[in-house]
C-alpha positions as CSV (number, residue, x, y, z in Angstrom):
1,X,-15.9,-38.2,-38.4
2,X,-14.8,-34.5,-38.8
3,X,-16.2,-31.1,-40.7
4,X,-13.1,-31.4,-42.4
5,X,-12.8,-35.1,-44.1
6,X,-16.0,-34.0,-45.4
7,X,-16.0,-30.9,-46.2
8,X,-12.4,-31.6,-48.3
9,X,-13.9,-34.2,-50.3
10,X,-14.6,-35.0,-54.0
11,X,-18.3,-34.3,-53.3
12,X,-17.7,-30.9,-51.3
13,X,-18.7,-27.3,-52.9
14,X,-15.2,-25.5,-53.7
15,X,-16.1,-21.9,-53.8
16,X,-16.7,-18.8,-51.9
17,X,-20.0,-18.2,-51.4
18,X,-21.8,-16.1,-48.4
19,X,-22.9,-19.7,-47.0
20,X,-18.9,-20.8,-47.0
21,X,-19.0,-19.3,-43.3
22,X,-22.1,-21.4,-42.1
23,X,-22.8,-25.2,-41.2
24,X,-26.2,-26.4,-42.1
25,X,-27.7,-29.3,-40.7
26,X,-30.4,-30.5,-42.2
27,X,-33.4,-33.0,-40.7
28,X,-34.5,-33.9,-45.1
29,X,-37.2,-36.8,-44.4
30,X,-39.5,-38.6,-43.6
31,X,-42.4,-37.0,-43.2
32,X,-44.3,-39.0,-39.6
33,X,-40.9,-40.2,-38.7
34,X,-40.6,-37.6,-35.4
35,X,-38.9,-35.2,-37.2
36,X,-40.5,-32.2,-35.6
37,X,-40.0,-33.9,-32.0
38,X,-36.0,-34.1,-33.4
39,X,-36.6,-30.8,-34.6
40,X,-36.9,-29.3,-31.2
41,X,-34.6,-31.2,-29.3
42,X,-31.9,-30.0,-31.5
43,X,-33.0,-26.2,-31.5
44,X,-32.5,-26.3,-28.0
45,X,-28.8,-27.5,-28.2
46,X,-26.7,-24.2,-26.9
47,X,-24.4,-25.4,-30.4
48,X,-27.6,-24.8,-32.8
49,X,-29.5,-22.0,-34.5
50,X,-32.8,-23.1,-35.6
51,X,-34.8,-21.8,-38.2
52,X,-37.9,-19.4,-37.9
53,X,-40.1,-21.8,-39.9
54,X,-39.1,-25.5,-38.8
55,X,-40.2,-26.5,-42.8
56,X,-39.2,-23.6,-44.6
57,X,-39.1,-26.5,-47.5
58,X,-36.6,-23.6,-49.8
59,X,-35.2,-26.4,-51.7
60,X,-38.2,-28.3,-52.6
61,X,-39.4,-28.2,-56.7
62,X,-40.8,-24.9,-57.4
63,X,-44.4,-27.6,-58.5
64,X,-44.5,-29.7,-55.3
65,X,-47.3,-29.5,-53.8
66,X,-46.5,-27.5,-50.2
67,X,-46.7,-23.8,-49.7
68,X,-43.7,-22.7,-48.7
69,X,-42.9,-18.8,-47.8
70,X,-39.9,-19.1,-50.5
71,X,-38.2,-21.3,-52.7
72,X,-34.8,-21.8,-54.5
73,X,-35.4,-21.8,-57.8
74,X,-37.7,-18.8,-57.3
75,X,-36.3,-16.7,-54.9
76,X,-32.1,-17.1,-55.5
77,X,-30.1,-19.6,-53.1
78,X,-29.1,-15.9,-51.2
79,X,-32.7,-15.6,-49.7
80,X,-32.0,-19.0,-47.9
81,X,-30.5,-17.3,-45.1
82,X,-33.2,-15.0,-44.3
83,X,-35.0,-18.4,-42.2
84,X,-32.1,-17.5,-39.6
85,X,-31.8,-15.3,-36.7
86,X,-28.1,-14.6,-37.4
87,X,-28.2,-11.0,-35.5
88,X,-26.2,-10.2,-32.7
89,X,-25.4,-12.6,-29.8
90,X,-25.4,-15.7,-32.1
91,X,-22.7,-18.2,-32.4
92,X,-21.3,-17.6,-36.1
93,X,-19.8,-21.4,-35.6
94,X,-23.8,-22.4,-34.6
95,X,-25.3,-25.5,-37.0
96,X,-27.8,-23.7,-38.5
97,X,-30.8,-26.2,-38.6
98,X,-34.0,-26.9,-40.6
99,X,-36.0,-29.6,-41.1
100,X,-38.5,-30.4,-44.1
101,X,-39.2,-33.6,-44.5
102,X,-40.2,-33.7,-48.4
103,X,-36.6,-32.9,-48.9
104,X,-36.3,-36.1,-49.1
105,X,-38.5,-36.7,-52.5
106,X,-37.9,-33.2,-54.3
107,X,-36.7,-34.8,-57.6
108,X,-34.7,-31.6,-58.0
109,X,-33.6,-31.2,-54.0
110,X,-30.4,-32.7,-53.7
111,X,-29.0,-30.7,-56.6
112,X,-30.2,-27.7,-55.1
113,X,-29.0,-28.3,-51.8
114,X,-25.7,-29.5,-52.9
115,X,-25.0,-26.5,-55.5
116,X,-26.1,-23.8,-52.7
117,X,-24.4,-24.5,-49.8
118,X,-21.0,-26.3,-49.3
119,X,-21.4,-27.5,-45.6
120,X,-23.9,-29.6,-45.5
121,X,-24.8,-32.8,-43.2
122,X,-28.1,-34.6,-43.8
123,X,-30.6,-36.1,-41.6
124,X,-33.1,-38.8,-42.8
125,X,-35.3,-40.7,-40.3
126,X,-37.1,-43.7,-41.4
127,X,-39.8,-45.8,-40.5
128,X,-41.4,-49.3,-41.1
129,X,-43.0,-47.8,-44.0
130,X,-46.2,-49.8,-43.9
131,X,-46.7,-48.4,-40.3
132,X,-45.8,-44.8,-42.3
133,X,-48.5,-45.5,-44.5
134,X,-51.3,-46.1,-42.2
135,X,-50.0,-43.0,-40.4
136,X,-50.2,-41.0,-43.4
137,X,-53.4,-42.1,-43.8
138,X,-54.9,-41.2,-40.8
139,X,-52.8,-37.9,-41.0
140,X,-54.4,-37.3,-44.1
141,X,-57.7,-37.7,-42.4
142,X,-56.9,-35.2,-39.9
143,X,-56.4,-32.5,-42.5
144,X,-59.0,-33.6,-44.4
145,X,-57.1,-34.4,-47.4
146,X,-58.6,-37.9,-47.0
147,X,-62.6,-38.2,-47.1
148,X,-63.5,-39.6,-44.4
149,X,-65.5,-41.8,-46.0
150,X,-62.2,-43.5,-47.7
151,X,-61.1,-46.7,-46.3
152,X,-57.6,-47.6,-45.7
153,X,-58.5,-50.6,-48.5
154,X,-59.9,-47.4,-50.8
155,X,-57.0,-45.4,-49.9
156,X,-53.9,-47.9,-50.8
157,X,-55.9,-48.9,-54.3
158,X,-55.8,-45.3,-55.3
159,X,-52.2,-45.4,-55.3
160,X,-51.7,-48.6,-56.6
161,X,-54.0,-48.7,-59.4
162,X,-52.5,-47.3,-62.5
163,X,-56.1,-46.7,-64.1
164,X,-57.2,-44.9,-60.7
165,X,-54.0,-43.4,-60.6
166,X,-53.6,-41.4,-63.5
167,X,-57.2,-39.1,-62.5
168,X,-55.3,-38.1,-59.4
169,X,-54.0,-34.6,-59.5
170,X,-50.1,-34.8,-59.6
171,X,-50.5,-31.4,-57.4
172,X,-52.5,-32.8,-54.5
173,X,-51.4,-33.2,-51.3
174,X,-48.0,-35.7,-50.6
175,X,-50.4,-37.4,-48.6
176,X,-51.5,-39.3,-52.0
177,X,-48.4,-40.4,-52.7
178,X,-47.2,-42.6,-48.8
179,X,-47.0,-45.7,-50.7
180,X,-44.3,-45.2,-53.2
181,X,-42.8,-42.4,-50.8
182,X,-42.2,-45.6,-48.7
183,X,-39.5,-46.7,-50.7
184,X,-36.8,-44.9,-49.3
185,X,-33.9,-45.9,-50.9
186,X,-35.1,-45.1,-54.4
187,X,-35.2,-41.7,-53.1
188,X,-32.0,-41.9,-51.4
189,X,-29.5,-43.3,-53.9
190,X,-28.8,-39.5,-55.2
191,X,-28.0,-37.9,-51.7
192,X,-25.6,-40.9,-51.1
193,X,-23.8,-40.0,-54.7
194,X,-23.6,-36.0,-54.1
195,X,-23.1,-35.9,-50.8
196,X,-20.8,-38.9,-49.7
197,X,-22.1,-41.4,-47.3
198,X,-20.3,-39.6,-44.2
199,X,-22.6,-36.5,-44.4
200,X,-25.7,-38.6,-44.1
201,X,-26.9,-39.9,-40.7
202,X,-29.5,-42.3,-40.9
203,X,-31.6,-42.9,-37.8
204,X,-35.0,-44.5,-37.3
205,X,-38.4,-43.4,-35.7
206,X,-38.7,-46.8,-33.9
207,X,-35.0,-46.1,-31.9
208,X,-36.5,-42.7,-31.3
209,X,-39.3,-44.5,-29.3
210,X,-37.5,-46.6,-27.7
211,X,-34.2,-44.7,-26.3
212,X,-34.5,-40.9,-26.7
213,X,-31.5,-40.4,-25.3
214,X,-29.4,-42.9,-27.6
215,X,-31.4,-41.3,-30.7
216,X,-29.7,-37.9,-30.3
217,X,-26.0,-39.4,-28.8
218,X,-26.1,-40.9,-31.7
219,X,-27.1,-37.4,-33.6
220,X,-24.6,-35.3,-31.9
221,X,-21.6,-37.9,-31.8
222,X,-21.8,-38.2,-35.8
223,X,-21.9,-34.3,-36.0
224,X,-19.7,-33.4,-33.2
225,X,-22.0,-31.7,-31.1
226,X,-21.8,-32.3,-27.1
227,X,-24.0,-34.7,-26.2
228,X,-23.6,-33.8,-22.9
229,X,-26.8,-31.6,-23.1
230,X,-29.2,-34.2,-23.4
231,X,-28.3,-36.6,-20.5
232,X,-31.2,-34.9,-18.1
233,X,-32.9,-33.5,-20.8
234,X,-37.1,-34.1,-21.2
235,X,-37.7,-35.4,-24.0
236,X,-41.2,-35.1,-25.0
237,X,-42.9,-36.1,-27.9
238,X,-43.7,-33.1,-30.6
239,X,-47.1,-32.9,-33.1
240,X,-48.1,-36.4,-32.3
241,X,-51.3,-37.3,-34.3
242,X,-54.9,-37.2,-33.0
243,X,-58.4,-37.9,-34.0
244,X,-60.4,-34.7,-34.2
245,X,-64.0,-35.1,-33.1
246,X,-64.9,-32.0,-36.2
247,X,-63.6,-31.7,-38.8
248,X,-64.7,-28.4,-39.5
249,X,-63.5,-26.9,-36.2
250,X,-59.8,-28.7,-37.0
251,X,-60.3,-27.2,-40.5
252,X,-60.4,-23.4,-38.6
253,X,-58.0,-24.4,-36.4
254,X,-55.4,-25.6,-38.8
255,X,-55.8,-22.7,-41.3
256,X,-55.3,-20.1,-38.2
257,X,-51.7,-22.1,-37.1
258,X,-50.9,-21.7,-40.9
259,X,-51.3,-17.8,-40.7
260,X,-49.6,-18.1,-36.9
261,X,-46.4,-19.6,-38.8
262,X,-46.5,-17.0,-41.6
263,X,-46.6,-14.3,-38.8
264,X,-44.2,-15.9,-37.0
265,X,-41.9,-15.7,-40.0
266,X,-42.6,-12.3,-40.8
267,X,-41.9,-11.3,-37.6
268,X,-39.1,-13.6,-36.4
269,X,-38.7,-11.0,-32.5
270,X,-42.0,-12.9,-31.3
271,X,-41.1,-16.2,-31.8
272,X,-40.8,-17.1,-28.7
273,X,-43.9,-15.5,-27.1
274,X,-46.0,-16.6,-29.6
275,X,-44.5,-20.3,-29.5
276,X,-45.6,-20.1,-25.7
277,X,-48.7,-19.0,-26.4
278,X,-49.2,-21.2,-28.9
279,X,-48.0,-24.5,-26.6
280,X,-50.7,-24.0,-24.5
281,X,-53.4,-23.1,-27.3
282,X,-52.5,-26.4,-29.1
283,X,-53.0,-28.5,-25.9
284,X,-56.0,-26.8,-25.0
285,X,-57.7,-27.0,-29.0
286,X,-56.7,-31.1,-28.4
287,X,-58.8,-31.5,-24.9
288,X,-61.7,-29.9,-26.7
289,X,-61.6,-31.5,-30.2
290,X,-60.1,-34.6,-30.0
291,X,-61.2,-38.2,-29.6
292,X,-59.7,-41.6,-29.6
293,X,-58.0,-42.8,-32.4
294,X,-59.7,-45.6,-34.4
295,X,-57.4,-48.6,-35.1
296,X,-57.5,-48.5,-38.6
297,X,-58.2,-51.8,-40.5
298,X,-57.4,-53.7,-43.9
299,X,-58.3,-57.0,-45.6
300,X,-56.4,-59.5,-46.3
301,X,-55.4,-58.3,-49.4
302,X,-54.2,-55.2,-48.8
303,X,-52.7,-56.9,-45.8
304,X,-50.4,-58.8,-48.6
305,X,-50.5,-56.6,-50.9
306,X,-48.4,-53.6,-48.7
307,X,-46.0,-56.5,-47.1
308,X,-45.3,-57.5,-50.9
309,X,-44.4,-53.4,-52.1
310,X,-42.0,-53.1,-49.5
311,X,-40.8,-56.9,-49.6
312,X,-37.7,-55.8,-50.7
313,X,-36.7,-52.4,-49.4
314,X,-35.1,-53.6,-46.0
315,X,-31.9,-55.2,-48.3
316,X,-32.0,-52.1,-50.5
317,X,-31.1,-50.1,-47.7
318,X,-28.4,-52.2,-46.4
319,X,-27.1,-52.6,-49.9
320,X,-26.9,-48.8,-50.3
321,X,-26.1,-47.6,-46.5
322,X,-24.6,-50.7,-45.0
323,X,-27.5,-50.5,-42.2
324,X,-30.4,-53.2,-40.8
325,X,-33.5,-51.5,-40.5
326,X,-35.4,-52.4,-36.9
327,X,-38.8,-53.4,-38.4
328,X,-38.7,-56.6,-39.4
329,X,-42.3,-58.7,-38.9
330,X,-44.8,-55.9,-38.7
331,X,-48.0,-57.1,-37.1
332,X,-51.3,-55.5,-38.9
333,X,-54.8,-55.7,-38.4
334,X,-57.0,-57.5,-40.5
335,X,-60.7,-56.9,-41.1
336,X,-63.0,-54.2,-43.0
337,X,-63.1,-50.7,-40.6
C-alpha cells in the first residue's frame, strides 16, 4: 500500500490546508491494549515525530469524560499542531504520531479527524474484550474510580443493568463503560466508511505479547516505514498495571504525574530530562507501593453472562475487516473474590 492510493481516494480530504504538508499517524484505541508500549516504540523510529502529550485526546467530544489540555471543537482544528515539536532539525516528511485511545468511541471523532487533517492512517489495537474488561476493572481500581469494595460480579451488573444504569453519571470515568466499549466493531464501522479500509491497521494486544518484533513489521510494512529499526530493538513493556498497596499514596502520586504531563506540555524543551527523571521515579514509587495483583474472580453467572455479550463480536469483525481475531476460548476464573 502507498501514501498515494490513499491519499487520492474517494474518502481523502481535497483541500489546502496547513496540515496538507503533514502525515499523521494515529494509535485511536483501545484503551489496555499496549498502546502506550506501541506508543514508544514508534516515537523512537528516526521516520516519526511524536507528540508532547502521548493522549493529547484533541479530537475527542468536547463532554467526554477525559481532561485533555485542548480540544477540536473548542480550540479550532489549527491548535492541533501545537502537540508537535516541528522546530528546526525535524523531518518535515516525519509521521507525526499520537495516540489516544478513546478516539476510538468519540461519537463525534471520526468526523473530526477526517474533516481536519487529509493524511491520515489509523491504528486500532484490540483485545479479547472480556480479558479488557477485567483489566479495566482492576485499572479502575488502581485510580480509584472503582471502590474497592466493588466486586468484579458488582462491577459488570452496574453496566448491564438498565435500572442500575441509568443513576450512573454519563460523565464519569470511561472506566464505567468496558463492557459495551468491548464491542469494537460497533464503534468501528464509521472509521471503515470515512477513511477506507487501507488507512486502518488493525493489530491485536495478544500478537503484541507474543512477537514484538512481528507486531511492529507488521506496523511499519503497512505504513511504509523501515522496519529495519526494530530488528535489535528492546522492546519493553510500557505502563503495565499494578496493585497499589495505598490508595491514598497512589492517589498523590497520580495527581503529581498529571501536573508532570501538563508541565511537560507547557514546556515541551524538557521533555526529555524530565521523561528520564520521571522513568526512574515511576519505577521507584512501584517498589515502594505496589503489591501482588489479586486474581480477580466471577460467578458463574457473570462467567456466562460476559461470554454471551461478546458471543458475537469475533464474526462482526471479520465481516467488517476481513480479519480472525486470536482469542477464541478464553479461560476465566470462577468463584466469589
Amino acid at each position: 500500500m502507498t501514501d498515494q492510493n490513499h491519499y487520492s481516494s474517494g474518502n481523502s480530504v481535497n483541500r489546502t490546508t496547513k496540515f496538507s504538508g503533514h502525515r499523521f499517524l494515529i494509535i485511536g484505541g483501545t484503551s489496555k491494549a499496549g498502546t502506550t508500549s506501541v506508543f514508544t516504540y514508534l516515537s523512537e523510529h528516526p521516520e516519526i515525530c511524536a507528540s508532547t502529550t502521548k493522549e493529547t485526546r484533541f479530537f475527542l467530544d468536547l463532554e467526554y469524560p477525559l481532561r485533555s489540555q485542548m480540544r477540536c471543537q473548542r480550540d479550532g482544528a489549527d491548535a492541533y499542531l501545537s502537540f508537535f515539536d516541528l522546530g528546526a532539525g525535524v523531518d518535515p516528511e516525519a509521521w507525526k504520531l499520537e495516540a489516544t485511545p478513546d478516539y476510538l468511541y468519540g461519537q463525534a471523532t471520526p468526523r473530526l479527524i477526517r474533516e481536519t487533517l487529509p493524511h491520515v492512517y489509523l491504528i486500532f489495537i484490540l483485545r479479547d474484550p472480556v480479558r479488557r474488561l477485567i483489566s479495566f476493572y482492576q485499572f479502575g481500581r488502581q485510580l480509584n474510580e472503582i471502590p474497592q469494595t466493588m466486586t468484579f460480579d458488582e462491577y459488570v451488573e452496574l453496566q448491564s443493568n438498565p435500572s442500575l444504569n441509568n443513576h450512573v453519571d454519563r460523565h464519569r470515568h470511561p472506566v464505567f463503560y468496558a463492557l459495551e466499549h468491548g464491542r469494537y466493531s460497533h464503534y468501528l464501522q464509521e472509521f471503515v466508511e470515512l477513511f477506507g479500509r487501507s488507512a486502518i491497521h488493525i493489530a491485536f494486544y495478544e500478537e503484541l505479547r507474543r512477537n514484538s518484533l512481528a507486531f511492529m513489521t507488521a506496523i511499519c510494512r503497512w505504513a511504509g516505514i523501515d522496519d529495519a529499526f526494530y530488528r535489535n530493538y528492546s522492546f519493553q513493556v510500557k505502563n503495565a498495571g499494578f496493585t497499589p498497596r495505598s490508595s491514598r499514596l497512589h492517589r498523590v502520586y497520580f495527581n503529581t504525574r498529571a501536573k508532570s504531563r501538563q508541565l511537560l506540555s507547557e514546556h515541551p524543551h524538557l521533555r526529555s530530562a524530565l521523561r528520564q527523571i520521571g522513568g526512574k521515579v515511576n519505577l521507584a514509587y512501584r517498589k515502594l507501593n505496589s503489591t501482588r495483583r489479586e486474581e480477580v474472580r466471577m460467578s458463574r453467572a457473570t462467567h456466562d453472562f460476559v461470554c454471551a455479550y461478546y458471543k458475537d463480536e469475533a464474526a462482526r469483525l471479520k465481516e467488517l475487516l476481513a480479519i480472525d481475531v486470536p482469542w477464541e476460548g478464553t479461560a476465566l476464573s470462577l468463584g466469589k473474590h
